[in-house]
N, C-alpha and C positions, 0 to 999 in steps of 0.2 A: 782550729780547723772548722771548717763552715759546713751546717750538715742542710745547704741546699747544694741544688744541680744547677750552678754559673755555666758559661758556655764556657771558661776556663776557670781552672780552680789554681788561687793563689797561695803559694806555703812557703816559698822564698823570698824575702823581703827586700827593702833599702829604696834609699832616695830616686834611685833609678827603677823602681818599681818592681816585681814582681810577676813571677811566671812557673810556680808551683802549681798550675792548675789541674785542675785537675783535669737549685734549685729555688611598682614602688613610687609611691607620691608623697615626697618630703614633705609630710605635714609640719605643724607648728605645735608637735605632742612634746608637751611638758617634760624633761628629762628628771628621770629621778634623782633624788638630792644624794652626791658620792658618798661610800662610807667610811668616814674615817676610820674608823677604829681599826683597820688592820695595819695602819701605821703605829709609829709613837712620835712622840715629839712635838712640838710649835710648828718645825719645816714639814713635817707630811701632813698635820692637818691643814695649815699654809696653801697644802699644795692640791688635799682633799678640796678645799672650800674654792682654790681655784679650777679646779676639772669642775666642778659642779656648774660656776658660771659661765666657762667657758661652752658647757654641754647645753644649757639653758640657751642660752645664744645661738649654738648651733641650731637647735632646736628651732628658735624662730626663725631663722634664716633659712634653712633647707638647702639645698641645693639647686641650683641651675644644672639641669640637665639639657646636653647638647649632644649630636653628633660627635666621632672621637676626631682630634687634630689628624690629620694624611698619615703622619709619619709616626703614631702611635700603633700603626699598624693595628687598630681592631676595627672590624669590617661593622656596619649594622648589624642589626639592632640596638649592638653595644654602644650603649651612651657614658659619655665621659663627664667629669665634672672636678671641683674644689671643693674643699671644707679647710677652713680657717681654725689655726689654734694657736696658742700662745707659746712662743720660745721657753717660758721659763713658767711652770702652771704656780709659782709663789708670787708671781706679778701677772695675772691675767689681764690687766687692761695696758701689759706694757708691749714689747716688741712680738707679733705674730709671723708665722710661717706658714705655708700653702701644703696640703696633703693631697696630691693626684688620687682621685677615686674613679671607678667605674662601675657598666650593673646590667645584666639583663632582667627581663620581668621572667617569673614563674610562666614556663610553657602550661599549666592547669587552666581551670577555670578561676574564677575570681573566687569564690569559695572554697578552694583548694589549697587556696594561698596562706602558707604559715609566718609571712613576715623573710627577710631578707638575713642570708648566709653570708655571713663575714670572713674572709679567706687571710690563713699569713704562710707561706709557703716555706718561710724557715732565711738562713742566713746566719747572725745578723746582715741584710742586705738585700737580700731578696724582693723584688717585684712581686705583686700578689696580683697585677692588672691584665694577667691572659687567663686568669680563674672566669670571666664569662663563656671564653673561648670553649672552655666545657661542654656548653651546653649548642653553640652554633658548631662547633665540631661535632655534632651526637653524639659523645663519647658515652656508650650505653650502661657504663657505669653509675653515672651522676643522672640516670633519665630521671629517676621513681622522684630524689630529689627534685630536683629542677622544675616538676611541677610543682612542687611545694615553695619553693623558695625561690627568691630574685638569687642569683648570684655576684656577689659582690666583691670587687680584689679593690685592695690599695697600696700606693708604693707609703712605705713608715718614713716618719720624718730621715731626713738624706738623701732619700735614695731616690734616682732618675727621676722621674716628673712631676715628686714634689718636690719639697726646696732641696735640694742638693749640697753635697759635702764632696772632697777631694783631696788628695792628699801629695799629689804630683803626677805632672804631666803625663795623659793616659799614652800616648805612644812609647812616651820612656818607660814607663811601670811597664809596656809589655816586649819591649825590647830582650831578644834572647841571641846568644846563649847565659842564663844566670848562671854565679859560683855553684858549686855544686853544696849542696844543703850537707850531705859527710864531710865536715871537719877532718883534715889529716895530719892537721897542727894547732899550734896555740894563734898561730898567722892567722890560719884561714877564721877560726872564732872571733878573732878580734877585728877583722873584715867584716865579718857577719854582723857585729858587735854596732860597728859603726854604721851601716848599712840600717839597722833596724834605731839606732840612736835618730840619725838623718831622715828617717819615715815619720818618725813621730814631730819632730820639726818641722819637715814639711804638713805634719796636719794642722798644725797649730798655726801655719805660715797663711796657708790657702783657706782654713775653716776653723781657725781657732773660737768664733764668737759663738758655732755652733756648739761647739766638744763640749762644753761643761752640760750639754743638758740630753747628748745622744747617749741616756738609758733605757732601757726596757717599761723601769715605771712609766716614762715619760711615755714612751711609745704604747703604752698599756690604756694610759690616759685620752691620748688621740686617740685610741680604739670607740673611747666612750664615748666621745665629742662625734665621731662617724656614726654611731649608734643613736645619736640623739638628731643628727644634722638628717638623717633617713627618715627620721618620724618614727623608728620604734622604741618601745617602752622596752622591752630587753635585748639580749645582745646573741644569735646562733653565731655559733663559732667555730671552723674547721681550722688545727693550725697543724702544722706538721713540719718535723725539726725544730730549728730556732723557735718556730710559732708553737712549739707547745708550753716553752717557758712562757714566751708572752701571756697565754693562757693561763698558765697559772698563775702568772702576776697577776693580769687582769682579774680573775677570780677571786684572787685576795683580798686585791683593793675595792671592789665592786662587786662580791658575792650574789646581794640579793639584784644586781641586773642579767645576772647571767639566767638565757631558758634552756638551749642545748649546747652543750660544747663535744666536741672529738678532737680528743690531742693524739697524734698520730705520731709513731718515732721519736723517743720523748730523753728531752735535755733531763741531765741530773738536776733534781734543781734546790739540793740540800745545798744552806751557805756554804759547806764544806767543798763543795766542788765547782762553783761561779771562779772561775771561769780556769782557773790556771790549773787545777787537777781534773778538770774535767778533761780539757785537752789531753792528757797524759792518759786517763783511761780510754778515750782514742785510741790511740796509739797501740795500745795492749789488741784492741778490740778489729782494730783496720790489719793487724798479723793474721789474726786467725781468718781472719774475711778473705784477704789474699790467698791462704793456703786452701780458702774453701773452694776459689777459683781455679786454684791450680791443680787441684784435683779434677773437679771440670775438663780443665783443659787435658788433662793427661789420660781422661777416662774417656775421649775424642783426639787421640792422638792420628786415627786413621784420615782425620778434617785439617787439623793443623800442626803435625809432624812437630810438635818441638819436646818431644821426651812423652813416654809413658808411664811413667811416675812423677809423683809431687819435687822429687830431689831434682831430675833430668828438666824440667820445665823451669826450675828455679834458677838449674846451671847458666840455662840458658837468660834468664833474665842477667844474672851477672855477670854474662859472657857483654850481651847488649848495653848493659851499664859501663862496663868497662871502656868497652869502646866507646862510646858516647864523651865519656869521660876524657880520653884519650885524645881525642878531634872528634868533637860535635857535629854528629851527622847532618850532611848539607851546609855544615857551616852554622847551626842556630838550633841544633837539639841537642842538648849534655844532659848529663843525671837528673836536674829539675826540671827541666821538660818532660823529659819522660815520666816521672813521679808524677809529675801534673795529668799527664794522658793516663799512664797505666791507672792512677786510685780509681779512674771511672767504676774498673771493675768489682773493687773490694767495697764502692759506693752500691750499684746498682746491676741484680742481673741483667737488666737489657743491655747493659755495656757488656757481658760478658763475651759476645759471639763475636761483636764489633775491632773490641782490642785486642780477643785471639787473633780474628784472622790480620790486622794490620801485623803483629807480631811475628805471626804465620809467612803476611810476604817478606818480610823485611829478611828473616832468617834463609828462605827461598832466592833471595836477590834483589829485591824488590825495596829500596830505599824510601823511594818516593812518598810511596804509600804514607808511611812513616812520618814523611815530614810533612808531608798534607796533613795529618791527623793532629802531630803534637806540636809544629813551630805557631808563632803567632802571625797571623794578616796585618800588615801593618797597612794594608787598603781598608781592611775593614775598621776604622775609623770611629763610626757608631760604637758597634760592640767594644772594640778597645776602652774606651768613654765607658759603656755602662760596666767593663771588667773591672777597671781604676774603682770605680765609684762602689759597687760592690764590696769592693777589698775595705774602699775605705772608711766605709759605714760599719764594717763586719769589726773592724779593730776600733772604729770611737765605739762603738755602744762597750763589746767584750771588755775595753781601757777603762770605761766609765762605770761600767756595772760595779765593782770589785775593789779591791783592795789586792795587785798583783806584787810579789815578790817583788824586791828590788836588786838583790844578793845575787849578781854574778854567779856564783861560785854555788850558791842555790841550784840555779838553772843547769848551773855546768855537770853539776852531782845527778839530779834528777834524772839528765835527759843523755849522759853518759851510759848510765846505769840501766835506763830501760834500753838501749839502742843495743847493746848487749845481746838481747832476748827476741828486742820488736823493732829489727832496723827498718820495714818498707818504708816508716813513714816520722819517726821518730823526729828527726834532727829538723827534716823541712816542716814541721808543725812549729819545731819548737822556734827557728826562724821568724815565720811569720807573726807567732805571737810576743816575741820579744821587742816591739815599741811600748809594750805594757809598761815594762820595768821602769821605761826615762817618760811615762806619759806625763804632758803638761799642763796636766788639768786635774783636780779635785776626783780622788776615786771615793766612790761609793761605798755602804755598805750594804750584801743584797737583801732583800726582801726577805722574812721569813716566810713562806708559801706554806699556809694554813687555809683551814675549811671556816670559815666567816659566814653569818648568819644569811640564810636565805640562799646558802649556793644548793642548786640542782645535784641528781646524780649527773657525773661528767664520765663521757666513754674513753678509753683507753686503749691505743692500739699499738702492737708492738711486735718485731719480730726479734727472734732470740737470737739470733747470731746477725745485729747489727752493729757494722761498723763506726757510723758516725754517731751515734747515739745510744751505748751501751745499752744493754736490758735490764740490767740494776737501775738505770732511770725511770722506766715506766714501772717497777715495784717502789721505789721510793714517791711516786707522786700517788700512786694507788694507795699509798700507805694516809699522807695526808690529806687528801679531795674524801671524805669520809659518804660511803654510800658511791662512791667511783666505782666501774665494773673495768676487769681489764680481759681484754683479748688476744691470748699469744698467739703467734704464727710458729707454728713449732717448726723444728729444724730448715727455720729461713733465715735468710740476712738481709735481701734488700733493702734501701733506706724508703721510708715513703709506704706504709700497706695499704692504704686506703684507697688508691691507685690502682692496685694489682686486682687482675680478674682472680680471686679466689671467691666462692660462694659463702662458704664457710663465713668470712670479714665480710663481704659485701652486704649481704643479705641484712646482717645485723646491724651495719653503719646504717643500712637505709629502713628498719622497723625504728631505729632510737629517732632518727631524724625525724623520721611521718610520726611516730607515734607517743615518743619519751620513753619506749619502751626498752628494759634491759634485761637480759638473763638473771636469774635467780642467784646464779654466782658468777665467779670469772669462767671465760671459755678455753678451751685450746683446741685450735686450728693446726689442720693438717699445712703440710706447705703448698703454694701453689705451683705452678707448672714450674718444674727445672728448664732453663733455655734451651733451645735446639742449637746446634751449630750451624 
């Protein structure tokens, strides 16, 4: 399960796609030589000594800075551009691929300026190219920043306005009503079975030349190559979700290029849990997220009438499930529709007031509502296109990273057993990530994420009751980033804190950023505002 904000989040799978839905003057400076050593082997230094020249390269080349294309939708000042890197970093002078970038300059003065923030907003899949929007937006969050720093997003190898990956026809993938993700036989599993067999087919079918090489290192790699194609000698780093693995990969492999980093909302990122048990403590993690909503909603019963306790608001989702289940409301929302819309909640409290009150009409009479919020557009066209592409960047990289289970009967024990305890989300995760098992391509083994000469203190940011991103992940990379400070958000969940107006996080993301500065030890943060209804 993908711990960014897609405009729909995918968790049930198959050939017919998916609908579990639920986020500066390029000089010619010399790039530092990559470090190998946090590989092992002939293939990672191979692939050390090809990041180097590819970054070297980038380096003299810089970028063409332009206006952005129409339909990129970002307005001036935001300039757009490329940077070139090699498919496969073991053969750098062989086949290359395009990486879409963008960039505003630091609103400071010229001597205010600390060199350019590098954005990855999480996934795997994710777009990081409305990260300048930040700052033409005003968002008074990222002001103090912004004078300091260009802001800079890019989409990772696959995804939308670089080279691109897909995995089947983006109107079929968003085609609803899908099977419902609760199995209520050995049928409907082995439905699911083949659904997620034929997804992986299809990727191999439309983008098989890319898959052997959509990993993390890889895309850790291209980080560097954007780092060196900018003209700077090190690498400022905001990543949050997916993007805080990348970060730590990138740190691994490239310690001494790293100056500031902030991993926000942080992937497990012990071999132990790449990628198939991390999904699974999800799971445990998006239960309790749920019931922290459902309290919410029960404790504003007098806004949205659907029970005053956690039990009555529950009944009522499986009243709503039920029927859905039953005949798919309007003809095109079942059980995984709805999972797709309701996780917003158990993701992010801004979604909390939003999917109350759609809930709220629907239970009132109010259908519509309903199917406005969770069926798919099949007018919207575009976004359809970058939902497909999303999903199917989000499963090459997670297939490629790992070494997934192959065992049927694995999967079936696991995800039996937890659904048990943690059904919201249980079966449609376990769905969506089952093309791992039949994947047709060379899996990985992960990186070991260690502290490598020359890396910085790295900031950590983290709330404790988040769902996509357990909080045993940001203690387990605090553990390894040696001299890391972490930050909890105490009795919070949303995904993403670095976002949220809290002072407490704010204040300190933005002394590390201006100044490298960090607390004496780790902090804990109050939480921030509870949503209003």
């Amino acid at each position: 399960m993908r711990g960014t904000r897609p405009k729909r989040r995918v968790a049930a799978l198959g050939s017919a796609g998916a609908l579990v839905t639920a986020t500066l003057i390029a000089g010619a400076v010399a790039a530092p030589t990559a470090n190998a050593s946090a590989g092992s082997g002939p293939g990672q230094d191979r692939e050390a000594r090809g990041a180097a020249i590819a970054a070297d390269r980038a380096a003299a080349a810089g970028i063409d800075w332009q206006d952005c294309p129409a339909d990129w939708n970002l307005a001036k000042p935001i300039q757009c551009g490329y940077v070139t890197v090699p498919l496969d970093y073991a053969k750098p002078y062989g086949r290359q691929i395009k990486l879409a970038v963008d960039r505003i300059g630091n609103t400071g003065t010229k001597d205010e300026r600390q060199g350019a923030l590098i954005y990855n907003p999480g996934g795997p899949g994710g777009s990081g190219l409305r990260f300048p929007a930040r700052v033409t937006s005003k968002n008074p969050i990222w002001a103090n920043a912004a004078k300091a720093y260009d802001f800079v997003g890019f989409d990772p190898r696959g995804v939308g306005r670089s080279t691109p990956i897909s995995c089947v026809d983006p109107q079929e993938f968003v085609k609803a009503p899908k099977m419902d993700p609760v199995p209520d036989s050995e049928a409907d599993k082995l439905a699911q079975r083949k659904l997620a067999r034929e997804y992986a087919e299809g990727c191999e079918e439309r983008s098989g030349w890319m898959l052997p090489h959509m990993t993390t290192p890889n895309t850790a790699r291209d980080l560097d190559v954007i780092r060196a194609a900018l003209g700077e000698k090190k690498l400022n780093y905001l990543g949050v979700s997916y993007g805080t693995y990348l970060g730590a990969v990138y740190g691994t492999l490239f310690p001494g290029h790293v100056r500031r980093m902030v991993v926000d909302s942080v992937v497990n990122p012990s071999r132990e849990k790449i990628w198939y048990q991390a999904n699974l403590d999800q799971d445990v993690a998006f239960e309790g997220r749920w019931k922290d909503w459902q309290d919410w909603v029960a404790k504003n019963d007098a806004t949205y009438h659907l029970g005053d306790t956690r039990a009555e608001v529950q009944q009522q989702w499986l009243k709503l499930r039920a029927t859905a289940k039953k005949s798919p409301i309007g003809g095109v929302v079942g059980p995984a529709e709805l999972i797709s819309f309701f996780q917003g909640a158990p993701y992010y409290d801004s979604s909390w007031a939003p999917v109350a009150s759609v809930f709220s009409k629907y239970v009132a009479g109010d259908t519509q509502a309903l199917v406005d919020a969770a069926a798919p557009d099949l007018s919207d066209t575009a976004g359809n296109a970058a939902s497909e592409n999303g999903n199917a960047v989000y499963t090459a990289v997670e297939c490629a990273d790992a070494k997934w289970p192959t065992s049927w009967r694995k999967w079936d024990r696991d995800n039996t057993r937890l659904h048990q305890e943690y059904p919201f989300l249980t079966w449609a995760n376990a769905w969506m990530n089952l093309p791992c098992a039949t994947w047709p391509v060379k899996q990985q083994t992960p990186l070991n994420v260690k502290t490598g000469k020359g890396l910085p203190p790295v900031l950590i940011v983290q709330s404790e009751r988040d769902a996509a991103t357990p909080y045993e992940g940001a203690v387990e990379l605090h553990q390894r980033f040696k001299g890391s400070r972490l930050i909890t958000e105490k009795d919070a969940g949303s995904h993403g804190v670095t976002g949220l107006t809290n002072p407490c996080v704010n204040t300190r993301v933005d002394a590390y950023l201006l100044t490298g500065k960090l607390d004496g030890a780790d902090v804990t943060c109050a939480p921030h505002a509870t949503p209003k209804p």
